[in-house]
PAPAPA-626612 format. One record per atom (N, C-alpha, C): residue in one letter; z, y, x; residue number from 1. Coordinates in pm, whole numbers. Atoms other than C-alpha are relative to their C-alpha. Example, Ala and Ser with C-alpha at 12.3 -4.5 7.8 and 13.67 -1.06 7.14 Angstrom:
// PAPAPA-626612
+------+--------+--------+--------+------+
! resn !     up !  north !   east ! resi !
+------+--------+--------+--------+------+
!    A !      0 !   -119 !     89 !    1 !
!    A !    780 !   -450 !   1230 !    1 !
!    A !      0 !    120 !     90 !    1 !
!    S !     -6 !   -119 !    -82 !    2 !
!    S !    714 !   -106 !   1367 !    2 !
!    S !     73 !    109 !    -77 !    2 !
+------+--------+--------+--------+------+
// end
This chain:
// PAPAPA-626612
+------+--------+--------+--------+------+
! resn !     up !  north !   east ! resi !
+------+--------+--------+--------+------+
!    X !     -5 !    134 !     55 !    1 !
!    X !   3553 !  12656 !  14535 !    1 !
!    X !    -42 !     10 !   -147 !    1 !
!    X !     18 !    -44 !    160 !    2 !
!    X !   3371 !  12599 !  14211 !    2 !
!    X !    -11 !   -111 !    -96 !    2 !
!    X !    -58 !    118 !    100 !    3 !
!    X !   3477 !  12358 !  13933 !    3 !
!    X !   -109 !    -55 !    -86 !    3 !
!    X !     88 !     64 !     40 !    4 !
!    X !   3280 !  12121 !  13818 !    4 !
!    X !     -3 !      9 !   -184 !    4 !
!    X !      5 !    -39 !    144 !    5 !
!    X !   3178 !  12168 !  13426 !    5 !
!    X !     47 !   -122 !    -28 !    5 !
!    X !    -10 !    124 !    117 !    6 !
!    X !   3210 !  11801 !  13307 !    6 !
!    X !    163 !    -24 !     52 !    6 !
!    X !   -193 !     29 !    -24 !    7 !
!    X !   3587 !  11785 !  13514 !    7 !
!    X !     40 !     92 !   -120 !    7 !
!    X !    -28 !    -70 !    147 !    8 !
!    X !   3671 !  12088 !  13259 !    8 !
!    X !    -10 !    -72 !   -110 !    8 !
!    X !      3 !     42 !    142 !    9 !
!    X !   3521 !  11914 !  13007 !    9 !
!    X !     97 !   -126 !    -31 !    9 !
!    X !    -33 !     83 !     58 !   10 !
!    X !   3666 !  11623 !  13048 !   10 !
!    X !    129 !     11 !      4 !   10 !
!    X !    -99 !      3 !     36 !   11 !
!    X !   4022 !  11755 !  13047 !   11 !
!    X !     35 !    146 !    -76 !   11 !
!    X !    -19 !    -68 !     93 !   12 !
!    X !   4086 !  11941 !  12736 !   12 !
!    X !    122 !    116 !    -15 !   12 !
!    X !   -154 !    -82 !     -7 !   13 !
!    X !   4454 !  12079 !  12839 !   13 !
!    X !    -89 !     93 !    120 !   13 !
!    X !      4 !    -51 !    -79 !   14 !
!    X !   4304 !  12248 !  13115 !   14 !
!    X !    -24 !    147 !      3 !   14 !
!    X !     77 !   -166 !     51 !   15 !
!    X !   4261 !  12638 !  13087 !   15 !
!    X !    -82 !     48 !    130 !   15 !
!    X !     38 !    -46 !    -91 !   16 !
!    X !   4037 !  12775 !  13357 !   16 !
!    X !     -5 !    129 !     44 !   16 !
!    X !   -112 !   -109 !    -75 !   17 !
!    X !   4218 !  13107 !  13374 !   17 !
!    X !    160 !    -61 !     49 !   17 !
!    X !   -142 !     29 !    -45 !   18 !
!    X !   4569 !  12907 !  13434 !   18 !
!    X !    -24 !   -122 !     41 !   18 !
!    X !     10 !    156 !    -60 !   19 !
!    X !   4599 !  12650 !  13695 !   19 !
!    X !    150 !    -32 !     29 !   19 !
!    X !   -147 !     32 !     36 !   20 !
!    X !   4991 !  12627 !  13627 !   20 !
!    X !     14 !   -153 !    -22 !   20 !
!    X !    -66 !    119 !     60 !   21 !
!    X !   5132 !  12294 !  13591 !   21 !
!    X !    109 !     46 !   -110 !   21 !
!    X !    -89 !     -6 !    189 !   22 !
!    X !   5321 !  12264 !  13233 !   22 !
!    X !     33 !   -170 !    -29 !   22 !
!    X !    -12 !    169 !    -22 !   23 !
!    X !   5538 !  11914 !  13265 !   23 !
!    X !     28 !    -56 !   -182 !   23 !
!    X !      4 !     42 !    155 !   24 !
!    X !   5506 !  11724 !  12935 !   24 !
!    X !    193 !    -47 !    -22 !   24 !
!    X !   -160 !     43 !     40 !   25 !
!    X !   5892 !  11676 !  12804 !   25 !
!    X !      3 !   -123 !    -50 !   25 !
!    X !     13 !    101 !    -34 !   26 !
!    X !   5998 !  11349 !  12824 !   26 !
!    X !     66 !    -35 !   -146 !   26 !
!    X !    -64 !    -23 !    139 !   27 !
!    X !   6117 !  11170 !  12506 !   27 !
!    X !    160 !    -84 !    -12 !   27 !
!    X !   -156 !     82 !    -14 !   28 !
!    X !   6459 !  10997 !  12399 !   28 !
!    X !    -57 !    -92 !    126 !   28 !
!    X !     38 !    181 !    -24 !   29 !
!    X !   6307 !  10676 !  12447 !   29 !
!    X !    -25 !    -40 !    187 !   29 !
!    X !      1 !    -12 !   -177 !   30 !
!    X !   6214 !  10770 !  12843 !   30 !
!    X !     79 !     43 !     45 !   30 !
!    X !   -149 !    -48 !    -25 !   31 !
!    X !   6540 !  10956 !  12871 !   31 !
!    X !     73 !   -137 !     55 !   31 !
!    X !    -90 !     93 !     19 !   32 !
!    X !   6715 !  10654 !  12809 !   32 !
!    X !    -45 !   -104 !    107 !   32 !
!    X !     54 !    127 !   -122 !   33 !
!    X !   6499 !  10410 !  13030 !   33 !
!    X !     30 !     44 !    127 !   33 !
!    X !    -26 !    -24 !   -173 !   34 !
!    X !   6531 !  10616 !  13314 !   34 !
!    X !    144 !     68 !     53 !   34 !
!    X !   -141 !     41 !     -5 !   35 !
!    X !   6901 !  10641 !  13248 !   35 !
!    X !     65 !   -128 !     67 !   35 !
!    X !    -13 !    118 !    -38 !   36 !
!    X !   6947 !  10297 !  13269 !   36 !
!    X !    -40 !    -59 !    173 !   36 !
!    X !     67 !     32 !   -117 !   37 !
!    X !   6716 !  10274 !  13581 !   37 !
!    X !    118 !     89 !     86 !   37 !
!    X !    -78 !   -111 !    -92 !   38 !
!    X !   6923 !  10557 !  13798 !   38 !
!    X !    125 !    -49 !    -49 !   38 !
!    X !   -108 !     32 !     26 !   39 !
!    X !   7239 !  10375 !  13634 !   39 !
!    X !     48 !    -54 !    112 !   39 !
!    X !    -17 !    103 !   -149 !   40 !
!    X !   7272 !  10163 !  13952 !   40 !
!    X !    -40 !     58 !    128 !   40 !
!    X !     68 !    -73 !   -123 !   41 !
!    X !   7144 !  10421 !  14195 !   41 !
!    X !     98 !    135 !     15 !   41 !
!    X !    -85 !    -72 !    -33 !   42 !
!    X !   7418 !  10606 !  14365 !   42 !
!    X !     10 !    111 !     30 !   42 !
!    X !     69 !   -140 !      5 !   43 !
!    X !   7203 !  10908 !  14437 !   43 !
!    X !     41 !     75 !    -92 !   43 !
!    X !     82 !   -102 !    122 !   44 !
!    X !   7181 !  11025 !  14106 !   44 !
!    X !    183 !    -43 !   -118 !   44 !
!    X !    -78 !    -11 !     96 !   45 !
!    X !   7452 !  11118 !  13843 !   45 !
!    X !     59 !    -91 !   -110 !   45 !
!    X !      0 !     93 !    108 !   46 !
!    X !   7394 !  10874 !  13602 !   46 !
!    X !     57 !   -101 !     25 !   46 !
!    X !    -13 !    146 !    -68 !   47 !
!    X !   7531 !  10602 !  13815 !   47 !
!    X !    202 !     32 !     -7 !   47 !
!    X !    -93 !    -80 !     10 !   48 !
!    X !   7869 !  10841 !  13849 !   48 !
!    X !     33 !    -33 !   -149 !   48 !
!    X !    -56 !    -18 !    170 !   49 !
!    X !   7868 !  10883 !  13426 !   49 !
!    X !     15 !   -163 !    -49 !   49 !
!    X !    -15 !     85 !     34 !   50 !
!    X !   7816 !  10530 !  13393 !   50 !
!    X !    102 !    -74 !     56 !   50 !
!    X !   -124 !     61 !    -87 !   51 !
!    X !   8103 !  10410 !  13638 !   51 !
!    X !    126 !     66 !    -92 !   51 !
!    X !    -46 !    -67 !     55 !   52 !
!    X !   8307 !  10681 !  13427 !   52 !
!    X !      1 !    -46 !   -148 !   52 !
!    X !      3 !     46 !    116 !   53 !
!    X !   8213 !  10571 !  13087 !   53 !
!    X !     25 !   -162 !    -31 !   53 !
!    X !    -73 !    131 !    -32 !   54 !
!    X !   8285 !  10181 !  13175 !   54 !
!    X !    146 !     49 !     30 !   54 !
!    X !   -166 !    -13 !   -127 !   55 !
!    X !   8621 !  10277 !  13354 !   55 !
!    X !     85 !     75 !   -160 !   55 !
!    X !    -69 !    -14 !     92 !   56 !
!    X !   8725 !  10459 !  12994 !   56 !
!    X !    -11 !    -61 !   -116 !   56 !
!    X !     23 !     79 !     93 !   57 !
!    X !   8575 !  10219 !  12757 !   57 !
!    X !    -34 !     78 !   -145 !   57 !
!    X !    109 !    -44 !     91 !   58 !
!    X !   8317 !  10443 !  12610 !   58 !
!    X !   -129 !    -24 !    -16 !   58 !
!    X !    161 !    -16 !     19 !   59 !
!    X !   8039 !  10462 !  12454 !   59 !
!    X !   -118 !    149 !     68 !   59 !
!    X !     81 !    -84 !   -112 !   60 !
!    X !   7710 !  10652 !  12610 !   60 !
!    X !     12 !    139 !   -125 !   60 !
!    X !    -51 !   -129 !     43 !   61 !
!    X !   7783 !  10906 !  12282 !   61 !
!    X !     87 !     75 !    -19 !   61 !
!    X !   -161 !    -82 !     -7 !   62 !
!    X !   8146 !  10967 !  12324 !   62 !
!    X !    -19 !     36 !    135 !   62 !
!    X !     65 !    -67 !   -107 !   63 !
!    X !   8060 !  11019 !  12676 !   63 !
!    X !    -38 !    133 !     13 !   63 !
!    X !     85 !    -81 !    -27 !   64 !
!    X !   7814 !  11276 !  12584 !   64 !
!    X !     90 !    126 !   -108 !   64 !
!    X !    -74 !   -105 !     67 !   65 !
!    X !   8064 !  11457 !  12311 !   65 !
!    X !    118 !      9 !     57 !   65 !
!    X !   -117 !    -60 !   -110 !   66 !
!    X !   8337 !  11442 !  12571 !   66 !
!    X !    -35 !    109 !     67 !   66 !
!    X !     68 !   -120 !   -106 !   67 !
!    X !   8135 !  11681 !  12813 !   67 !
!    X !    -61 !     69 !   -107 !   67 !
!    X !     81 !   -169 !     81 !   68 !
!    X !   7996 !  11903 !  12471 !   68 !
!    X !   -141 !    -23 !     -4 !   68 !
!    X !    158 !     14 !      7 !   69 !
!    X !   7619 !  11736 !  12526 !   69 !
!    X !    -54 !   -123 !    -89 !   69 !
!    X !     73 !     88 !     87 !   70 !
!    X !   7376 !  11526 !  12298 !   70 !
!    X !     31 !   -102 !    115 !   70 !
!    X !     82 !    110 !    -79 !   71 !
!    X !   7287 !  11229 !  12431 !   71 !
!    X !    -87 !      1 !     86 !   71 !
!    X !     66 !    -81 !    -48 !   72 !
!    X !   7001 !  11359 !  12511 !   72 !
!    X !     13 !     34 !    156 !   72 !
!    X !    -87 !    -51 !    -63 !   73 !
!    X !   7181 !  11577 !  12669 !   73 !
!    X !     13 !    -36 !    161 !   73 !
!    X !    -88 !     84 !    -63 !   74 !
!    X !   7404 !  11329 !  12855 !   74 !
!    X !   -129 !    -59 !    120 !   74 !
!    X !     93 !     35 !    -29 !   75 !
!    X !   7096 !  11174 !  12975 !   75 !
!    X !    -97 !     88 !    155 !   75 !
!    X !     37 !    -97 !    -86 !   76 !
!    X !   6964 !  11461 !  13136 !   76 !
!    X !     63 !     33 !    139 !   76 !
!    X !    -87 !    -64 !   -125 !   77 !
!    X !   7236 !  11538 !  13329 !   77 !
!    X !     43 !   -120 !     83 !   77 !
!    X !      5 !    173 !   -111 !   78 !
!    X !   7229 !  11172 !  13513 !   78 !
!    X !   -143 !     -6 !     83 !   78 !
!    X !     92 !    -57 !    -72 !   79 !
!    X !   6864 !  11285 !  13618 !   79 !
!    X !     39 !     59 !    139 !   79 !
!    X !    -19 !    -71 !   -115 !   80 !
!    X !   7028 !  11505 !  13892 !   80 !
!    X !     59 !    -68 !    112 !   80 !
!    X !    -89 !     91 !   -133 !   81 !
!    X !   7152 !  11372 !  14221 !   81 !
!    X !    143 !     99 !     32 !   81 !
!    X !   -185 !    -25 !    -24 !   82 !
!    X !   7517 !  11334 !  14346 !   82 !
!    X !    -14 !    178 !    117 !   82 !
!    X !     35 !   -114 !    -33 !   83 !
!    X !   7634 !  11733 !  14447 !   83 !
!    X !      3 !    -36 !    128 !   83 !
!    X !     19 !     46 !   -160 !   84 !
!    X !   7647 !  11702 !  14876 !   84 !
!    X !    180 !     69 !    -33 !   84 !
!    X !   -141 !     55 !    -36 !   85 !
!    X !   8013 !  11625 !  15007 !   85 !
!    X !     18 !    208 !     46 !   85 !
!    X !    -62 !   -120 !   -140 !   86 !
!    X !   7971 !  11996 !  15281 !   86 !
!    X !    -49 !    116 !   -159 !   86 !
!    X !    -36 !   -115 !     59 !   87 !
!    X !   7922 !  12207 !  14937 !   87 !
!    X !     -4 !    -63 !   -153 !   87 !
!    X !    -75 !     60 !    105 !   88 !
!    X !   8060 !  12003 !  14647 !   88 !
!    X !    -10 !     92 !   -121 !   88 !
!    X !    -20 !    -84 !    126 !   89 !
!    X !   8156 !  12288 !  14421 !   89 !
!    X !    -74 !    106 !    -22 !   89 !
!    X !     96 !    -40 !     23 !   90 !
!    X !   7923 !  12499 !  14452 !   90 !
!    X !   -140 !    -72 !    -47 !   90 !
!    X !     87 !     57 !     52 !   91 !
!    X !   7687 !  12227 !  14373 !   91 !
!    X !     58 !    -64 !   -144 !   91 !
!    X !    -63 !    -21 !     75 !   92 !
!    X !   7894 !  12137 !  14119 !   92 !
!    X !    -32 !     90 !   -164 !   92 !
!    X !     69 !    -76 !    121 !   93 !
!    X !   7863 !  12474 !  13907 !   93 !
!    X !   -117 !     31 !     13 !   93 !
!    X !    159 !     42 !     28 !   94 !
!    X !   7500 !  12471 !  13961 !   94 !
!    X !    -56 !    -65 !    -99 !   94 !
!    X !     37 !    137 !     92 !   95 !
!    X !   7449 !  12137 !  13849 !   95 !
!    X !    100 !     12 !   -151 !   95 !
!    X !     -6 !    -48 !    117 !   96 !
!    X !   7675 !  12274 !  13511 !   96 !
!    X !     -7 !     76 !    -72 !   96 !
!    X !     52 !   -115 !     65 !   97 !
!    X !   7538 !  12569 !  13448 !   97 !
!    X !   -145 !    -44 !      6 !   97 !
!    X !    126 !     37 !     49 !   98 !
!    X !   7192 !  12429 !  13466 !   98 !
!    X !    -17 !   -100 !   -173 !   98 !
!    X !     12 !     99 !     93 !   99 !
!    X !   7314 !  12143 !  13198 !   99 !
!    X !     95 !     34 !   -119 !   99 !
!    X !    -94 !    -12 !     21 !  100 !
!    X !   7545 !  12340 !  13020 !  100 !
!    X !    122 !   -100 !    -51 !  100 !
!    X !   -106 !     84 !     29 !  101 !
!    X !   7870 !  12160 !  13050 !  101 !
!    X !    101 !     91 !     65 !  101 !
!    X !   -110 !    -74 !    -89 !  102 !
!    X !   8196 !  12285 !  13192 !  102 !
!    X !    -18 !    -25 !    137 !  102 !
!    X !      8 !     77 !   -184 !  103 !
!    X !   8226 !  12282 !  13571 !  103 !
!    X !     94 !    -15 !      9 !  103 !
!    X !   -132 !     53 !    -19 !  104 !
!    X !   8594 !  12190 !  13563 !  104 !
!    X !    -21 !   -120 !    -65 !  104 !
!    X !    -32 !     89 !      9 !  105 !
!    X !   8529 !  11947 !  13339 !  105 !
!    X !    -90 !   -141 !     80 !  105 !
!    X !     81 !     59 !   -110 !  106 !
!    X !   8243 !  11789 !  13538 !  106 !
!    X !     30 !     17 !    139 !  106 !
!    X !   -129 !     39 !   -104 !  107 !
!    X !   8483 !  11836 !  13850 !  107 !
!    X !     46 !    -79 !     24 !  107 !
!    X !    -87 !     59 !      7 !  108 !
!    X !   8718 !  11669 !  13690 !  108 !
!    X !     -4 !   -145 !     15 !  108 !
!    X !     86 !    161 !     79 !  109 !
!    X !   8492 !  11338 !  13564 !  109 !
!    X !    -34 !    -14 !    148 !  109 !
!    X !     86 !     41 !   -111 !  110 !
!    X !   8317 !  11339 !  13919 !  110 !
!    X !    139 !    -19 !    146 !  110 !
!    X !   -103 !    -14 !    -60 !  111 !
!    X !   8682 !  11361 !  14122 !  111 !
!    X !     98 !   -133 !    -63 !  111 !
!    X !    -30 !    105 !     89 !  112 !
!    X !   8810 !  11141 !  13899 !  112 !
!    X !    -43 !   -184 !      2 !  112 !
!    X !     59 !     95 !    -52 !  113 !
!    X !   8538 !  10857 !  13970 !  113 !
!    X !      5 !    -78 !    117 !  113 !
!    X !    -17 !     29 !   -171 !  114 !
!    X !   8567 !  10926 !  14365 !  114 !
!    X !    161 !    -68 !     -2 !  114 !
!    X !   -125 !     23 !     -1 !  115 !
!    X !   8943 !  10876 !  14317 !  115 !
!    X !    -10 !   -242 !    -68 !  115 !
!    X !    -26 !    141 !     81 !  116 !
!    X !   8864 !  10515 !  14080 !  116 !
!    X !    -41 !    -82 !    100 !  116 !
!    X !    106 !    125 !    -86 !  117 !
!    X !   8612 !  10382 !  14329 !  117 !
!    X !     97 !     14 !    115 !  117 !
!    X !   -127 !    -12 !    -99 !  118 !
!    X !   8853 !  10475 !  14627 !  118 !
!    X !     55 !   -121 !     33 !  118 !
!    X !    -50 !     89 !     29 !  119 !
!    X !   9062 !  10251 !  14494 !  119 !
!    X !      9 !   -145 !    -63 !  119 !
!    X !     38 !     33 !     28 !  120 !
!    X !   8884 !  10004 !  14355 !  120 !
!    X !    -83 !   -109 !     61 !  120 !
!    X !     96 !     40 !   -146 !  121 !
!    X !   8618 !   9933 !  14688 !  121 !
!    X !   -105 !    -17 !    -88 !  121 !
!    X !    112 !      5 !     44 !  122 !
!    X !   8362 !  10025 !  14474 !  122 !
!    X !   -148 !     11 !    152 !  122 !
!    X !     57 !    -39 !    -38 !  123 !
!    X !   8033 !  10055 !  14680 !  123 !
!    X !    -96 !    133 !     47 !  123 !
!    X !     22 !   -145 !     -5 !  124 !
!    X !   8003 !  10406 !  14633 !  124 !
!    X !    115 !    124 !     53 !  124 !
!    X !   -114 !    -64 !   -116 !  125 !
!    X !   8330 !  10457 !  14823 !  125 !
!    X !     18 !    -58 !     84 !  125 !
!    X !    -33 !     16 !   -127 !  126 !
!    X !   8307 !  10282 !  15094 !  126 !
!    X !      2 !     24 !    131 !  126 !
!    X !    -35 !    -95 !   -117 !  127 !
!    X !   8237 !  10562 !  15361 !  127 !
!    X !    122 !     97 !    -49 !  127 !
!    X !   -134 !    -55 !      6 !  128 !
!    X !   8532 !  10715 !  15227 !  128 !
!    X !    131 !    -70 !    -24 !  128 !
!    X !   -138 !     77 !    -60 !  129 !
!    X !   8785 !  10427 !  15235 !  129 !
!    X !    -11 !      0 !    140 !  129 !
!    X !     29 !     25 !   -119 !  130 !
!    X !   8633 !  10341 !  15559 !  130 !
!    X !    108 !    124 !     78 !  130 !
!    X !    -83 !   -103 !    -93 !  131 !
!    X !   8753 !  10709 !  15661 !  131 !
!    X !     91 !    -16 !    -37 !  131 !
!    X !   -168 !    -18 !     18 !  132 !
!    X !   9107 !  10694 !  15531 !  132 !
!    X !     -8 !   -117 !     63 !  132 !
!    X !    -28 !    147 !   -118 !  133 !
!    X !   9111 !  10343 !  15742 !  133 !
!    X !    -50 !     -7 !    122 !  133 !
!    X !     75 !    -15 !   -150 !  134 !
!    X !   8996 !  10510 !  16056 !  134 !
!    X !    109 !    -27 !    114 !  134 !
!    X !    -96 !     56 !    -98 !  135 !
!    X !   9334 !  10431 !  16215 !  135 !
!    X !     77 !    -38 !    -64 !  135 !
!    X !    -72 !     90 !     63 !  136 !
!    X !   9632 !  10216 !  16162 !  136 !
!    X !    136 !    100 !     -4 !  136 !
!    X !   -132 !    -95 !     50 !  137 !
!    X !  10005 !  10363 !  16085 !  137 !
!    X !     37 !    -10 !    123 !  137 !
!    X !   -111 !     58 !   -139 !  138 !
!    X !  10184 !  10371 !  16431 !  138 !
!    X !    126 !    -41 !    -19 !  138 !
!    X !   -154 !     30 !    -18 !  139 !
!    X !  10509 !  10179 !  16467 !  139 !
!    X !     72 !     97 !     26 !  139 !
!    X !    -73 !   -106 !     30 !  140 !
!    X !  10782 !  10346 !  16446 !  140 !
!    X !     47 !     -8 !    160 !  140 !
!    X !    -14 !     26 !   -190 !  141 !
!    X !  10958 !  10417 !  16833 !  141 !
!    X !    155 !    -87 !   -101 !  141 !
!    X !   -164 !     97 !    -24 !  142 !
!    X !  11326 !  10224 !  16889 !  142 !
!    X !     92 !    128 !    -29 !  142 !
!    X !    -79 !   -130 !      4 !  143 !
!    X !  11453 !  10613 !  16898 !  143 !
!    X !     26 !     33 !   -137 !  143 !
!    X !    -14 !    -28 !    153 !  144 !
!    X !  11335 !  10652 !  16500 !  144 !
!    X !     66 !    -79 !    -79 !  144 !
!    X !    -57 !    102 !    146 !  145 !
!    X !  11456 !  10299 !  16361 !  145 !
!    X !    161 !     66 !     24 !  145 !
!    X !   -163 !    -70 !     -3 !  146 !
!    X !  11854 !  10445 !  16538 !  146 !
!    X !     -2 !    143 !    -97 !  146 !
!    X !      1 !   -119 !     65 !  147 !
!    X !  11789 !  10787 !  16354 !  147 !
!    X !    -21 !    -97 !   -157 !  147 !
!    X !     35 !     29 !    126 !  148 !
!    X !  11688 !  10581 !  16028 !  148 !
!    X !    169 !   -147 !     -1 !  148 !
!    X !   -128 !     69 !     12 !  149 !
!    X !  12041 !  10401 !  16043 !  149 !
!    X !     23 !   -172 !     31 !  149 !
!    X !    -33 !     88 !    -65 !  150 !
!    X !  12007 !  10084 !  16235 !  150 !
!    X !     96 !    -20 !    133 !  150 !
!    X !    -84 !    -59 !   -112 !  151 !
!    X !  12321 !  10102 !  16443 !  151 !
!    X !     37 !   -125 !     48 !  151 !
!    X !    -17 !    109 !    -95 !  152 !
!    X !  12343 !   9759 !  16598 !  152 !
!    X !    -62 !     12 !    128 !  152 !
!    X !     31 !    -79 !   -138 !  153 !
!    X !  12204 !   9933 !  16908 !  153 !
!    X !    149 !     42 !     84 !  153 !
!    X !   -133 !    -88 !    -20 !  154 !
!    X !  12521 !  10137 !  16911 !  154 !
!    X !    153 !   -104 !     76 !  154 !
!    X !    -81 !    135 !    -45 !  155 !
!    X !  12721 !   9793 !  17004 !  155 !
!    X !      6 !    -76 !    125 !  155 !
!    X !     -6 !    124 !   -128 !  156 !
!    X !  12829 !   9679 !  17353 !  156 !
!    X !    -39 !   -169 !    -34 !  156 !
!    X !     41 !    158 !     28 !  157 !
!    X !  12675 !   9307 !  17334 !  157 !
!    X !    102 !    -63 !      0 !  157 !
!    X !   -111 !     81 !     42 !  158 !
!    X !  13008 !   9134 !  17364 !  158 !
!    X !    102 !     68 !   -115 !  158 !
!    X !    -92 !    -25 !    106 !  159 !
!    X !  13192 !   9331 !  17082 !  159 !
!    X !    -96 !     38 !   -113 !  159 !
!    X !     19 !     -6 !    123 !  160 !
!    X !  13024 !   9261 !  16781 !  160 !
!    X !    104 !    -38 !    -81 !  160 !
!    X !   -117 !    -35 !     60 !  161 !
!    X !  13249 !   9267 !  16489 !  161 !
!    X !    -46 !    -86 !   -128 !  161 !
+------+--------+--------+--------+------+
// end
């Protein structure tokens, strides 16, 4: 396969010993937009930090000096998608050793969330209320309410007292 001279020419980054991709680093200003965008998208982290940072009535830089990261930072680590349920913690310290943050304390924040929305009926827990509401409490028998001290059982019907 042989490369056309004026394609070369006409892209100046191109080296024609290295056909590597080299991704251009993104800046605040796109950080932040595509923060905002993935804020509402349950996939992705950012949607997690922002449910988290509403729910304590922070800001997106106390946020980011709670967990030890810029903004920046903070930003970055909302890029990644939610860890998977069948290996949690191992995705987990992955996902905080790639961003350095703690993995307890990003545990804690992401356990923490599942627990708010839980309770809450956020939309990002509702296959897991659903499961804790997969059956109802069973009544109790007639044998348990006498063991739990209802003794008007215990009473021939004509000698109540």
């Amino acid at each position: 396969m042989t490369e056309d001279a004026n394609d070369t020419a006409t892209r100046p980054d191109h080296d024609t010993d290295d056909d590597t991709f080299t991704p251009v680093p993104l800046t605040a200003e796109q950080l932040a937009a595509l923060r905002e965008r993935l804020s509402t998208n349950h996939r992705f982290l950012a949607s997690t930090l922002r449910r988290h940072r509403e729910a304590e009535g922070w800001s997106h830089d106390q946020l980011a000096s709670h967990l030890g990261l810029t903004p920046d930072g903070l930003d970055r680590l909302g890029l990644v998608g939610q860890p998977r349920a069948d290996r949690f913690a191992a995705d987990v310290r992955a996902i905080a050793s790639a961003n350095s943050v703690s993995d307890f304390q990003l545990m804690h924040l992401l356990r923490a969330v599942e627990r708010r929305d839980a309770f809450t009926g956020s939309a990002a827990a509702r296959g897991f209320v659903a499961a804790a509401r997969d059956r109802d409490e069973p009544e109790p028998e007639p044998d348990e309410q006498h063991q739990h001290g209802d003794k008007s059982h215990d009473r021939p019907e004509g000698n109540a007292q």
